[in-house]
N, C-alpha and C positions, 0 to 999 in steps of 0.2 A: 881908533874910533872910525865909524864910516858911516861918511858922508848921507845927507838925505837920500842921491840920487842912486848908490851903491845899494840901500838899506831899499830901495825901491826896486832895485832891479834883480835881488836876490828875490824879494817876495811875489815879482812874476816869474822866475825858476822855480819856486818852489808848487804855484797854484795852476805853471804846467804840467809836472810832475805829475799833481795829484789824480785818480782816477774820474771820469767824469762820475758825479754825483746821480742816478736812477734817477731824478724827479727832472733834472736836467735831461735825460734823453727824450728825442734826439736833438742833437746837434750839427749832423753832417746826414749825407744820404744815404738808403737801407739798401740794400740790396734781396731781393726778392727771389729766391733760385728754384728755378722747375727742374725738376731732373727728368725731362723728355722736350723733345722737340720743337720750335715755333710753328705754331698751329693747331697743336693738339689741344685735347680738353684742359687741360692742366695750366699750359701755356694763357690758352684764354679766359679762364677763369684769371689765372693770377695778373694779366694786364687788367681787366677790369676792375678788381678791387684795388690794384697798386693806384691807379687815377684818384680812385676817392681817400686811400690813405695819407696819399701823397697830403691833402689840402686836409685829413685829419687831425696830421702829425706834425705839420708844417717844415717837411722834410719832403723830397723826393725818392719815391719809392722804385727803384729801378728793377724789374723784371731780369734775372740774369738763368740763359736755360743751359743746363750741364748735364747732356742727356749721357747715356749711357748704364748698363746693368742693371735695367729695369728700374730704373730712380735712385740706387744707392751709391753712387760717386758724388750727386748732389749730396743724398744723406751725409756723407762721410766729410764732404765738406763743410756744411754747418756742426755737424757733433763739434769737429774737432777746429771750429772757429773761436774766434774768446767771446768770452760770453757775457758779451755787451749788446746785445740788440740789433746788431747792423750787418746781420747774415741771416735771415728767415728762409726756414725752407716751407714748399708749400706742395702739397701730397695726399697721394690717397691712404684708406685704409690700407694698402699692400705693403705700405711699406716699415710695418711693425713686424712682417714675416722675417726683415732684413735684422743681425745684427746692429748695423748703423742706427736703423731705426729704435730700436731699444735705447740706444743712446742717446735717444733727441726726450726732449721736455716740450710737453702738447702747452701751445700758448693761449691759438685761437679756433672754434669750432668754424667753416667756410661754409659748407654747403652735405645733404645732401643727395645720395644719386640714388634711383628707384634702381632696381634690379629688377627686369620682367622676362615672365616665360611668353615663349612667341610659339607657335607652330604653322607648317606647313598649311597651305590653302585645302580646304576642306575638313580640318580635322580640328576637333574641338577637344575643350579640356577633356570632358569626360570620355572620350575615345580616346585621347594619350591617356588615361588611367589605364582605359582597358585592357589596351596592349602589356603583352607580359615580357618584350625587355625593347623598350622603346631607346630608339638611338637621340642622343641629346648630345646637342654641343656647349660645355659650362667652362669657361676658362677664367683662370685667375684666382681667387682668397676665396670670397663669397658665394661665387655660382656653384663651386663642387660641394659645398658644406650646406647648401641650397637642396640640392641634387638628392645628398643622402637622403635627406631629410625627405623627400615629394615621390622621390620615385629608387629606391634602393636595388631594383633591379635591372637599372636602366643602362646601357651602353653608353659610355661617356664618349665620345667621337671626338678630334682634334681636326682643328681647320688652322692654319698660320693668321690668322684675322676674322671678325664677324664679318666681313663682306663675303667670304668662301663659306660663311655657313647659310648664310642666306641664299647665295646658288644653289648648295645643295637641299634647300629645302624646296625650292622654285623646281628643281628637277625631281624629287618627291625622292633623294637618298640621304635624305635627313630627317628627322619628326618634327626636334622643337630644338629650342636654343637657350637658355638659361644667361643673360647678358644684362650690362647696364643701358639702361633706356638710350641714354646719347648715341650707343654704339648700333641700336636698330631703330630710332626714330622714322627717320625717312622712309625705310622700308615697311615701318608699321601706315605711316600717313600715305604711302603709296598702293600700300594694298597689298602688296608681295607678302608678308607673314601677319599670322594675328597675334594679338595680346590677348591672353587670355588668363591670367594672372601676375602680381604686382607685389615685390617687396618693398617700403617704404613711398610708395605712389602719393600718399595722401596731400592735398594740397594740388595738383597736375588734374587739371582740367581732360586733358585725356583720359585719363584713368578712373572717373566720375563713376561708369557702369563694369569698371575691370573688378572682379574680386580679389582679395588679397591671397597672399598665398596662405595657405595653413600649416604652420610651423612647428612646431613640439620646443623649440630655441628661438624663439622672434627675436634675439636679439643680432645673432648670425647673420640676418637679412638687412644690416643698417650697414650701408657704407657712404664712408665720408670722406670729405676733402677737408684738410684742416692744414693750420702755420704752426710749425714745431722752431723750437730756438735750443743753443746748445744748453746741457743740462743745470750747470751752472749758473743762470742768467739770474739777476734781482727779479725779485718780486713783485718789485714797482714797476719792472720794466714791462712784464708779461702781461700785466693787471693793465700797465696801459696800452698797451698793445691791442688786447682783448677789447677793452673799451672802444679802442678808435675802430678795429674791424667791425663790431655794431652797431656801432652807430654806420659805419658804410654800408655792412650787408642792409641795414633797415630803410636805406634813399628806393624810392618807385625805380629809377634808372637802374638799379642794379637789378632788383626783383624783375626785372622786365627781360633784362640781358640773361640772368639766367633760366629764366621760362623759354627764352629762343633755344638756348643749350639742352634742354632735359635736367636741368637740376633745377634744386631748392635753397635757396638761403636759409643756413641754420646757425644763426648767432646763439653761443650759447655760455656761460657764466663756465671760468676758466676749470672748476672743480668739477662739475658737471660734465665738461669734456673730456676731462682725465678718467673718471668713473666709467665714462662710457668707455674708454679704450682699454681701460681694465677689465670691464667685463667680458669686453670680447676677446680679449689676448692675454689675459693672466701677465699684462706687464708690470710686474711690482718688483722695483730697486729694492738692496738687499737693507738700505737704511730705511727704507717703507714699511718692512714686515714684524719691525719692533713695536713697542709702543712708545718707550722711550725715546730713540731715534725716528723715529716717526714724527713725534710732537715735534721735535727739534730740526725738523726739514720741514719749510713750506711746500716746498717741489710735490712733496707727496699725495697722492687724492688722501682725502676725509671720507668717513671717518679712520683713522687710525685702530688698526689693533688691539685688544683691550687687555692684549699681553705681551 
């Protein structure tokens, strides 16, 4: 027979053992992973919302940056973390082009980022039409599928960063540039290049009098920052995951933080975000494409299959 304090001390072995319970999360601190640099857009965005999670979740949300190959050593880190909530990675659209990224499960919608066409001092949209093979610099996922789309016969020109296409436009051996708003802010509010077209502007005060661009695919032109978790994770977790980033993207202090940056707070319902990233990337797991297996994985966007 064993004793009361024996029969007690087995049944805290046993309710360590057990896994933390999803309604239970968290418990301990999250760790927040950019996969680029402190300072960068990425960086900044994810310590501003990590402050209001922090006090969302009642957990500490620690910013952790793992830069290297273009964001996917991060990626590769969270995929292949267990899939308890307490390794978020936080990302642009590019990094669904990744393997790794395929591997991640979209949690929370973050923000997002306009893409604008800019050109060289003196020339306006309608004169970059006219030109019959205008040189453009578009680098990364969305500015080259931007590109096809406005101007198909244009020279796509390569610079190592927008600040070298901006030179080149300032010395007039560049036309226009195809970029995210953060990356030629300053040189648009300095006067060095114009905005003269806008993908996802709407909401930005700047862009009040810019036209949008004219797309044949409008959805090509949405690029986002969002918090992916490994693929794995509960349901409860991600659902309250999504909750707390909303309620933090919707405080004035953050709204205001990313109006200084060139982005937008885009809190958006966990399925909703999945949807979008499917339309853009044709990402659907192979349990996604049933109908069967489909109903039978929450992970999946809605609606499922109807075969």
């Amino acid at each position: 027979m064993l004793d009361r304090r024996s029969v007690l001390a087995l049944l805290a072995v046993s309710l360590l053992a057990r896994p933390v319970r999803a309604q239970q999360w968290p418990t301990r601190p999250i760790a927040l992973t950019v996969g680029f640099p402190p300072s960068g857009l990425f960086d900044v965005i994810a310590r501003a919302v990590a402050n209001g999670l922090s006090q969302a979740l009642g957990q500490q949300v620690v910013v952790e940056n793992v830069p290297g190959a273009g964001g996917t050593i991060a990626a590769a880190r969270v995929a292949n973390s267990a899939p308890d909530g307490y390794r978020i990675l936080l990302a642009g659209s590019d990094i669904f082009l990744s393997q790794q990224g395929r591997e991640l499960l979209p949690a929370a919608s973050v923000a997002r980022v306009p893409i604008v066409l800019v050109t060289r001092e003196g020339l306006t949209l309608q004169a970059l039409r006219g030109l019959p093979n205008p040189r453009v610099y578009a680098p990364g996922y969305h500015p080259p599928l931007l590109l096809r789309q406005l101007f198909p016969n244009a020279q796509s020109i390569d610079f190592q960063n927008p600040s070298g296409a901006i030179n080149a436009m300032r010395a007039k051996n560049l036309d226009a540039a195809i970029v995210s708003y953060p990356a030629v802010r300053a040189a648009i509010a300095a006067g060095q290049v114009n905005a003269v077209a806008v993908a996802g502007g709407t909401g930005i005060q700047q862009f009040a009098n810019v036209p949008a661009m004219e797309l044949s695919q409008p959805a090509l032109g949405i690029a986002f920052v969002g918090m992916f978790v490994a693929r794995n994770t509960a349901n409860e977790i991600v659902t309250r995951l999504n909750g707390a980033v909303g309620q933090v993207l919707n405080s004035p202090a953050i709204r205001e933080s990313f109006e200084t940056l060139g982005v937008l707070p885009a809190p958006a319902p966990v399925d909703i975000f999945r949807r979008d990233i499917q339309v853009q990337y044709g990402v659907t797991p192979d349990p996604c494409k049933k109908k069967d297996t489909c109903e039978n994985d929450k992970s999946c966007p809605r609606p499922c299959p109807t075969s």
